[in-house]
C-alpha positions, 0 to 999 in steps of 0.5 A, spaced: 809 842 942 816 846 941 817 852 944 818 858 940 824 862 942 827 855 941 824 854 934 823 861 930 831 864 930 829 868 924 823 870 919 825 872 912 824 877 907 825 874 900 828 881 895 832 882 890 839 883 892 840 891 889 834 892 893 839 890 899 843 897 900 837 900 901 833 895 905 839 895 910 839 904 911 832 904 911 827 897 913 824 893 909 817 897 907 810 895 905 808 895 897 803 900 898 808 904 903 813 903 897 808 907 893 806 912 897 813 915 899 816 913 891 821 909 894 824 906 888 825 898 888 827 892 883 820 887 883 822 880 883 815 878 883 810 878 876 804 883 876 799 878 877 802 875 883 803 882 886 795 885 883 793 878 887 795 880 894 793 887 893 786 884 891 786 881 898 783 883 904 785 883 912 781 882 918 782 889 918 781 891 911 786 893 909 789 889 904 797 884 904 800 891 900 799 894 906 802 889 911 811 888 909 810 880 909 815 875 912 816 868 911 817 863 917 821 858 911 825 862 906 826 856 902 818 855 900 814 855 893 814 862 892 823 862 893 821 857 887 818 860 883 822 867 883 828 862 882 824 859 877 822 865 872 828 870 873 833 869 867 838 870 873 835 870 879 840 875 882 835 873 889 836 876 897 833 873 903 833 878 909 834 875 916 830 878 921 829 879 929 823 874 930 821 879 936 819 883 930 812 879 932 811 882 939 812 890 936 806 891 933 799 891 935 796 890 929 802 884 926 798 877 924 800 871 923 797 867 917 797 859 917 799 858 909 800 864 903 796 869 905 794 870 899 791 863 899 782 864 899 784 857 903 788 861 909 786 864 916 789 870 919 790 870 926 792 875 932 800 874 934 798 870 941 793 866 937 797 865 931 804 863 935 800 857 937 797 855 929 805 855 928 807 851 933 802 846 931 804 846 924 812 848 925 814 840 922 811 842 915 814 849 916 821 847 917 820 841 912 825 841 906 819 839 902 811 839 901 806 837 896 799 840 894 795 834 896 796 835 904 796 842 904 803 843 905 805 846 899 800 852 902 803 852 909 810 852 909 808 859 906 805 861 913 807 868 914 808 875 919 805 881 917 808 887 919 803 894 918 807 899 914 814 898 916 821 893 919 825 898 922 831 897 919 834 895 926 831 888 926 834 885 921 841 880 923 843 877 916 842 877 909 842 870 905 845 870 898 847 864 893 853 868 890 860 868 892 861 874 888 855 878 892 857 876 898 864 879 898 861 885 896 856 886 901 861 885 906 865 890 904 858 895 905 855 892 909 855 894 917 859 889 921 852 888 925 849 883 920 851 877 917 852 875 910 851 869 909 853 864 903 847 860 903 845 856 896 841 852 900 835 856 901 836 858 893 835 851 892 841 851 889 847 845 890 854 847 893 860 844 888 865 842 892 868 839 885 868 838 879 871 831 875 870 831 867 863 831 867 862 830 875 860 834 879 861 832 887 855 837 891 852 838 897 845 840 897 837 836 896 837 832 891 829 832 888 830 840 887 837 839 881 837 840 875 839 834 872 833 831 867 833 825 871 834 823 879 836 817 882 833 814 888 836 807 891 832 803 893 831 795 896 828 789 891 822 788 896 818 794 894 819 798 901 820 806 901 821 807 908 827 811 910 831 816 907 830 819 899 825 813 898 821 816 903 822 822 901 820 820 894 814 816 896 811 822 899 813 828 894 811 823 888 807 818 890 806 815 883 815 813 883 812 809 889 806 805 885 812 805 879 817 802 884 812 797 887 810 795 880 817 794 878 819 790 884 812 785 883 814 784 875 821 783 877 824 788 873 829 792 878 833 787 879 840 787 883 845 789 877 839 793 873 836 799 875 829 801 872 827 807 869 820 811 871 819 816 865 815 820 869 810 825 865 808 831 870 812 837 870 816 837 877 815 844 876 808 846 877 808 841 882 813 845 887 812 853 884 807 856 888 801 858 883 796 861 887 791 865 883 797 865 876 800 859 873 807 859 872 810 861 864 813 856 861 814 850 865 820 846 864 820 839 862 819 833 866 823 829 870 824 821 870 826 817 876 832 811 876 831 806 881 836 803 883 838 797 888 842 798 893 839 793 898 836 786 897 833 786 903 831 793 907 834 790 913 840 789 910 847 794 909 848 795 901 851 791 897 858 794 894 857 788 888 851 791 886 852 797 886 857 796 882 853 792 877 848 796 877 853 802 874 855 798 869 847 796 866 847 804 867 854 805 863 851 800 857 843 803 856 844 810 858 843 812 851 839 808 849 834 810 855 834 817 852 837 820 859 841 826 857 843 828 865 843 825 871 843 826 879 846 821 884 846 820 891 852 817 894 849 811 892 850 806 899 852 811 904 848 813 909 843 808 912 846 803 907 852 803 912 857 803 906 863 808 906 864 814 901 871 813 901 869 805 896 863 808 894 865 814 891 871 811 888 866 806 884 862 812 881 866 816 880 870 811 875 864 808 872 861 815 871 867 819 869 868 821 862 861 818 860 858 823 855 854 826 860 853 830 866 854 827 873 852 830 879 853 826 885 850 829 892 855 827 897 853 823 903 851 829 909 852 824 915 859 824 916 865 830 914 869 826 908 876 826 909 878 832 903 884 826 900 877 822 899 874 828 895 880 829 891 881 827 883 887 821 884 884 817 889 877 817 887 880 816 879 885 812 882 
């Protein structure tokens, strides 16, 4: 079991960022607080999402529009559903104090989204140990409805009435422009943060052509299709192929069934034209389903290993391009989102990998994303147009 002062650093308040000013002067009050006092506010939350909370009562019987509520993971399902329904989610996530929890008798702590019938609510002794003993699926990048972690991820702290403006330490932001702005305004106390991660949104550090070199999560890009690599022996063990298997458990069963048909080979990738929205899956729908969710994602498993054992192989990788280069268009994939395919545990360097790619990916017809390796910093020249071109 952790300890908390080495795990909580932070709880998080998601707003919108016009909201910000006034937050940073006067703290961060509850809806029903909001209301009394006739506090104007930008809503980032739906009405229905906003009733159902206000529908729900506490131990104390109060309901959550009398608590001021905090996640311990700002980056959840709740962050992807605003992200997910706003034309231009112009979004803050407010970092604040976790001493927030010891200054209020009367603060709960909740084992998942407390608007969930399925949560619990606990004193702050009590619900310190609840988030201890689920603190992996809390910080997880990623969680899914069938185990319960797209619900407890969203673990939250409920603070009566108000947050002293005084707790809070720093503010998030996906936009560059904002940033530079708020630090113009903004005490020089609280720090603010350039974070797109959070938004579940990439970094581009470059762009070649149509490619797109990226730092940030994979399975959360925009892109119609995403590409896992993988072995010819049906395992997904580590790295994005366990992440996909746990996340998307029908990938895995199309993967093995691609493996034992011997469909997936060394030079040819297989494509999974999966027909669930990924959406649905990953926004928070308690008590309202999201509007318009958007189309489904399809998989391209690629080979980048023979044997799981074994390092990745730079011929096959650059086989395995070429097939793509070929059917593309054909297959009806209109974008795509890559690793650095053989980097990382297929022990292979970006500095060849990336040269592969990207000429073989250039000026294809099609945007490209590439998700740059996050073991190792990469050398800046390697990040350059002419020597990965070259």
């Amino acid at each position: 079991m952790s300890k908390k002062k080495e795990t909580i650093r932070s709880l998080y308040y998601i707003t919108h960022v016009d909201n910000v000013p006034s937050i940073i002067e006067k703290g961060i009050f509850s809806h029903s607080e909001m209301v009394t006092q006739e506090i104007s506010f930008t809503p980032i939350y739906d009405a229905q999402i906003v009733s159902n909370r206000q529908q729900k009562a506490t131990p104390s019987g109060e309901t959550l529009w009398d608590y001021a509520n905090l996640y311990f993971q700002a980056r959840n399902p709740m962050m992807y559903r605003v992200m997910l329904e706003k034309t231009r989610p112009d979004i803050a996530v407010i970092g604040i104090d976790p001493a927030i929890l010891d200054q209020n008798k009367n603060t709960y702590i909740t084992d998942g989204n407390a608007a969930s019938n399925a949560t619990n609510f606990y004193s702050v002794d009590e619900g310190k140990k609840i988030i201890d003993s689920q603190w992996d699926c809390i910080t997880s990048d990623y969680w899914r409805e069938s185990d319960g972690s797209k619900r407890k991820i969203m673990a939250e702290c409920l603070v009566p009435r108000k947050i002293p403006a005084e707790m809070i330490h720093s503010v998030f932001l996906s936009d560059r422009q904002v940033q530079q702005s708020f630090q113009r305004q903004i005490p020089s106390r609280i720090s603010i943060v350039y974070e797109p991660s959070i938004f579940f949104q990439a970094n581009i550090v470059r762009k070649i052509g149509n490619i797109s070199l990226v730092q940030g999560d994979m399975f959360f890009s925009k892109m119609q299709t995403l590409t896992v690599s993988v072995n010819l022996q049906g395992i997904m063990g580590k790295g994005l192929a366990s992440r996909a298997k746990y996340q998307f458990p029908d990938v895995y069963v199309a993967y093995q069934d691609m493996c034992r048909s011997r469909r997936l080979t060394d030079s040819k990738p297989c494509l999974y034209k999966r027909e669930i929205s990924i959406d649905e899956e990953l926004a928070d729908q308690t008590g309202h389903p999201i509007r318009n969710p958007n189309a489904v994602k399809w998989f391209l498993l690629f080979a980048t290993k023979r044997r799981w054992q074994e390092n990745s192989r730079l011929d096959d990788i650059e086989a395995g391009l070429e097939w793509f280069r070929c059917n593309f268009k054909k297959a009806g994939i209109e974008s795509i989102a890559f690793p650095a395919l053989g980097c990382g545990l297929g022990g292979q360097p970006w500095s060849k990998v990336g040269q592969i790619m990207c000429r073989a990916l250039h000026n294809i017809g099609i945007n490209v994303a590439i998700y740059l390796p996050q073991e190792k910093k990469i050398d800046p020249e390697h990040l350059s147009s002419d020597y990965l071109l070259s």
